[in-house]
N, C-alpha and C positions, 0 to 999 in steps of 0.2 A: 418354448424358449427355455433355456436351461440355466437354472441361477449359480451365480459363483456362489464360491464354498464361504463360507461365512468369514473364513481369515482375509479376504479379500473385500468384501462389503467394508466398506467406507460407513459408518455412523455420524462420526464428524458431520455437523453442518457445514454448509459450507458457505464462503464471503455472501453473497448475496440474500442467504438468510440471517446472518450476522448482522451486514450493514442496517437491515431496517431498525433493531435491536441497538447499534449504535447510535443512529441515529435519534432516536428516541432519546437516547443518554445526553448527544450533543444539545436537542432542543433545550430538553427541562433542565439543561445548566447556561441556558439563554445565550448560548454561541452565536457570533456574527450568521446571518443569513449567506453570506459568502463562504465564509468558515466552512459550513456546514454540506453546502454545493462541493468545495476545493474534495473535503473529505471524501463526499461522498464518490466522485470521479476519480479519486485516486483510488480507491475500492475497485470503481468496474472496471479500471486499466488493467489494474491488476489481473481480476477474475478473467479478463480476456485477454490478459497474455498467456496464461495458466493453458485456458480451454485451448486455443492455436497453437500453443506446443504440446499439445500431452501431457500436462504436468496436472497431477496430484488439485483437484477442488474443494478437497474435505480441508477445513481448518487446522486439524491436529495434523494433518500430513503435507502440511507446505512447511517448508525447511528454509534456514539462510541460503541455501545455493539458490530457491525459488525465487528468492524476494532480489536478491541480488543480478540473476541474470535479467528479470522487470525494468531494475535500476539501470543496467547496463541498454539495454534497451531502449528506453528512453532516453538516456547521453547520446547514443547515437542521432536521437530525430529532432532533439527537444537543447534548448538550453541547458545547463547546467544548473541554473537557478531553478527549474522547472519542476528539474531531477529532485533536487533539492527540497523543494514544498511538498512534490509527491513522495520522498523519502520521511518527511515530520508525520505527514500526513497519517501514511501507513503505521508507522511507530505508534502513535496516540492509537488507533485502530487496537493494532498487538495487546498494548498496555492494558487497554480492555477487557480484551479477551482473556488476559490470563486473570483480571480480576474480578470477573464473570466467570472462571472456572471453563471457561468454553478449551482452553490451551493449559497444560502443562508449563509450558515456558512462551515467550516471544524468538521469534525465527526470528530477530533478531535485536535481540539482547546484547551481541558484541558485535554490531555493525555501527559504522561509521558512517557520517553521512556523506554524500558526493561534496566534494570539496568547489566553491564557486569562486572562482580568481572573479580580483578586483576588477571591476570595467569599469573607468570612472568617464566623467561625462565627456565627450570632445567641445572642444571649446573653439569658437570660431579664430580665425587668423585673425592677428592686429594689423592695423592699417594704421599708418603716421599721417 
C-alpha cells in the first residue's frame, strides 16, 4: 500500500482521542455524572457525523462550516433545545482544546448558538 505524501497525513488527534483526555478534565473538576454523559455524546455525534460525510477527523482540521453543518443536522431530527445542549456542549469541548494546546483557535469562536423559541407549558381549558 502506498502512504500519502506527508502534506496530507493528518497528525492532529482526532475527537475520540481527545474526548477520553476531556473527560478526565470533566471528572477531576467533579462535574455532574450527566454533565459528563451529555458531553461526552455530543463528542461522538459529532465524530460520526464527520466520519458519514467525509469530513476532516483530525482536531486541528475541523473548521466552523464542520461544526456548523453537525448543528444544522441535528435541527433537522432533534429539537432545538437539543441542538442547543449539543452546541454548549461542543463549545466547552473547543475551549479545551485550545487550552491544552491541542487547536490553534476554537472552530468556533464566532458562532452562535441555535436560537430555542419560547414553548411555554400548555395549560388545560377552563371549565365554569
Amino acid at each position: 500500500m502506498a502512504s500519502l505524501p506527508t502534506s496530507q497525513v493528518s497528525t492532529s488527534p482526532g475527537i475520540s482521542e481527545l474526548a477520553q483526555s476531556f473527560k478526565r478534565t470533566l471528572l477531576a473538576e467533579n462535574k455532574a455524572a450527566k454533565t459528563v454523559k451529555t458531553y461526552m455524546e455530543s463528542l461522538s455525534g459529532l465524530e460520526r457525523f464527520l466520519q458519514d460525510n467525509g469530513m476532516p477527523l483530525g482536531a486541528a482540521n475541523i473548521t466552523r462550516e464542520h461544526v456548523e453543518s453537525y448543528l444544522a443536522d441535528l435541527l433537522t431530527r432533534w429539537k432545538p433545545a437539543t441542538a442547543s445542549n449539543r452546541y454548549r456542549s461542543l463549545q466547552s469541548f473547543w475551549k479545551w482544546c485550545v487550552e491544552e494546546g491541542e487547536v490553534k483557535s476554537s472552530p468556533m469562536a464566532h458562532m452562535r448558538p441555535p436560537k430555542v423559541p419560547e414553548d411555554p407549558p400548555r395549560c388545560p381549558p377552563r371549565t365554569n
